[in-house]
N, C-alpha and C positions, 0 to 999 in steps of 0.2 A: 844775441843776433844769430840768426838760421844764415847758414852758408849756400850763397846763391849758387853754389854746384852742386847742391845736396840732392841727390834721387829721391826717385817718387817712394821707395821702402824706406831709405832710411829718415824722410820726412814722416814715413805714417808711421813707422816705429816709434819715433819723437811724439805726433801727437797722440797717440795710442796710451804713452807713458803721463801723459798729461793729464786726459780723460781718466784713467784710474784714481791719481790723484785728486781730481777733481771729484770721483765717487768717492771716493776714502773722506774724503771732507763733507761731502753734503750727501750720504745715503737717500736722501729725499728723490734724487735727480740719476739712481741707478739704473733704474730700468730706459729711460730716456737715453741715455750714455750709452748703456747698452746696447739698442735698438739703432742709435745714430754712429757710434763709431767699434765699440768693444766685439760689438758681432760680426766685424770686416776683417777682412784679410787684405786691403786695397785702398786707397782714398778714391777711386772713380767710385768707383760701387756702393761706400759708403755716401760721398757726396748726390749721387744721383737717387739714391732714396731718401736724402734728405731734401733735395727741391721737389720731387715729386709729391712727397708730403707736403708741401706745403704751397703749391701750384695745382694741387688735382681741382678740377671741374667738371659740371659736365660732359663737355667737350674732349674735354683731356681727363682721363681717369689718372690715376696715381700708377697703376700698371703699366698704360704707354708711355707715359712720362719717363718712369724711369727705365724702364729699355731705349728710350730715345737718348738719354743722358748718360745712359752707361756705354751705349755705343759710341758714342760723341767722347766721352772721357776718357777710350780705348785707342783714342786715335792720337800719336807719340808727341805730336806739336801742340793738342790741345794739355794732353798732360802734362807739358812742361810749362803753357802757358797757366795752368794752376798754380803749381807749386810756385812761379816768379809772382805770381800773383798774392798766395796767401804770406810769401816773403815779404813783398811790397808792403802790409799791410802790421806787418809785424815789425819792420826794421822801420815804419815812417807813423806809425801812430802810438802816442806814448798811453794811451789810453789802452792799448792790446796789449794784454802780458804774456801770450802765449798761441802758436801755432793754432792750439784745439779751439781757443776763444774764436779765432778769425773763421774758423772751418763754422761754427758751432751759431754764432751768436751775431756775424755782420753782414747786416741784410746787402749791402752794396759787393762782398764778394759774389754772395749768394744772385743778385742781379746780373753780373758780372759773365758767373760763371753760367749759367741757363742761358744768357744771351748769347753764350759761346755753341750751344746748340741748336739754337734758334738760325744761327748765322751759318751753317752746316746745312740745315735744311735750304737755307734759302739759294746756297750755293749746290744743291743738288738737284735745284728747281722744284722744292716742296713748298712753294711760297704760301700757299693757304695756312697749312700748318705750320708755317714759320710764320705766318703772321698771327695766328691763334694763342703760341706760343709767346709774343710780341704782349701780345694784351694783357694775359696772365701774369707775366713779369710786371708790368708797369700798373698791376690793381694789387698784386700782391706786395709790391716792394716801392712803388710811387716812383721808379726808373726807368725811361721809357726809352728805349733803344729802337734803332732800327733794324731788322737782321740783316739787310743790306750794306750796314755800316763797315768798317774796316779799323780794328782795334789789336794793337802790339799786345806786349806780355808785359809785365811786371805795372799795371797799372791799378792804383788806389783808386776809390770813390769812396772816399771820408764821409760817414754820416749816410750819403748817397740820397737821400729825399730830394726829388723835383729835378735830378739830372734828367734832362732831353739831349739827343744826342741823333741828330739828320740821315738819311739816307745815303747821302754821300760824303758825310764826315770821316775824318782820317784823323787817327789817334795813333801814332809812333808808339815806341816801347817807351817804358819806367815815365810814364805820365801820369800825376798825382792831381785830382778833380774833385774838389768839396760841395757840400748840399746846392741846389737850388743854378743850376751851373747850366746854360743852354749852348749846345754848337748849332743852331741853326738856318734857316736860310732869310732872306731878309725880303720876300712874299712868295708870290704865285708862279716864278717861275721856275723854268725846266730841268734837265739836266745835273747838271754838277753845279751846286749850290750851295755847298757845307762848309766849311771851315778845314782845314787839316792840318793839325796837331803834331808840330814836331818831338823828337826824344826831348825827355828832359825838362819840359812844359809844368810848371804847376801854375792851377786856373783858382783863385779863390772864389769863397761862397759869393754866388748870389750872381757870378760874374757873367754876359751876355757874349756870345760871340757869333756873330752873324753876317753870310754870305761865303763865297768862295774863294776864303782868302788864307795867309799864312801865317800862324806864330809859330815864328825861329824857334828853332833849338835852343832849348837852355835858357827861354825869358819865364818872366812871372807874371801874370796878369791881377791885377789886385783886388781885391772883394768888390764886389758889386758895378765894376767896370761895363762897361758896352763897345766893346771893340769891334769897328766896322772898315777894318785897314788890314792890309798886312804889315806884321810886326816882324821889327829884322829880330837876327837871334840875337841869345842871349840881351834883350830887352827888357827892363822895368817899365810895367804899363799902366796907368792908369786912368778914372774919368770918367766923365759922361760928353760927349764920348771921349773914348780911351783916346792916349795918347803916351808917345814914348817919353818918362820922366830921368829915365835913366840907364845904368848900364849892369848886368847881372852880373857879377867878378864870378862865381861858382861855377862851374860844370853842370851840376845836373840839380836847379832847385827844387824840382819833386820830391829828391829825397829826403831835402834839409826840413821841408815842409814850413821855411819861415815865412811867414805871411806879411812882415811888415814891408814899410817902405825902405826899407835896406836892401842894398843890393847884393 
């Protein structure tokens, strides 16, 4: 388990050490490893030549991109919002054995953290090229964010394929989000119309959540749910439409990552 107080060196030292061993095992995959972590001195700098690789377009050359991302990951709240992040991802998926895996290999951090930049522009009034930036994420990673949205730190997106997530959606800290997962608004209208996402919130695959409403702190929404209410905290929800089944005994089910009808 990576220690959620752990700084931004002695995380990249950790995965630095990872990636080595990762080339000592597969020489095939040296120069790659290389190129994505062995040749940094940083995880912003490394991280942001790796979205740029793999978001360059037309529009967005691989050059701007990552000057836009390394400047974005220089700044002390997004950089901790990394590391709680590639934490998240490492302490909640048994499927991740390792810091360099999540940095390296999971398209939902990689969503995640680009939309972290996206959301920088947009707050800096660069809304064209936050919205440029918007569309690149969601062709290259099938997660479509808004940059307008307002998203905590230490959050997973498990899998991440077909997450939508509104304009005025609100996603708390250490909130856990699997494939196929909508916060959106429920039609045409205006304003404030998203969903907002208390601490503590895990939303299972496939699950719909829609309109301007609230799930508590601490509930679990349950696979393929359609939640169009607000949900008190710490609630078991589920249904078409959702509905409160039960009661969460836990603190924080993001972390636990248990998806059944237990509470």
């Amino acid at each position: 388990m990576i220690d959620t107080q752990m700084s931004e060196a002695e995380l990249w030292q950790k995965i630095q050490l990872e990636v080595n061993n990762m080339a000592d095992e597969e020489p095939t995959l040296r120069g790659f490893l290389q190129a994505s972590v062995l040749g940094h001195n940083r995880l912003g700098p490394a991280l942001a030549k790796l979205l740029a690789d793999k978001l360059q377009s037309v529009p967005l050359p691989a050059e701007l991109l990552a000057g836009l991302f390394e400047s974005s990951f220089a700044d002390p709240d997004v950089a901790q919002q990394l590391i709680c992040d590639i934490t998240a991802i490492v302490e909640r998926d048994s499927a991740c054995s390792c810091a360099a895996c999540a940095l390296l290999y999971y398209k939902g951090f990689h969503a995640l953290s680009a939309w972290r930049a996206a959301h920088q522009l947009w707050q800096n009034g660069q809304k064209s090229l936050a919205q440029a930036l918007q569309h690149a994420i969601s062709t290259a990673f099938g997660v479509d964010i808004h940059p307008a949205a307002t998203i905590g730190k230490g959050i997973m997106f498990d899998h991440a394929t077909g997450i939508v997530i509104g304009e005025t959606a609100v996603i708390e800290d250490c909130v856990s989000i699997l494939q196929s997962v909508t916060l959106g608004g429920t039609g045409k209208e205006c304003g404030d119309r998203h969903p907002k996402v208390r601490k503590g919130v895990l939303i299972g695959p496939g699950a719909k959540i829609l309109g301007n409403i609230e799930i508590g702190e601490g509930s679990k929404i349950i696979a393929a749910s359609v939640v169009l209410q607000n949900i008190p905290p710490h609630s078991l929800v589920a249904g078409v439409p959702a509905r409160v089944i039960g009661h969460v005994d836990v603190e924080s089910p993001a972390e636990l990552m248990d998806q059944s009808l237990n509470g």
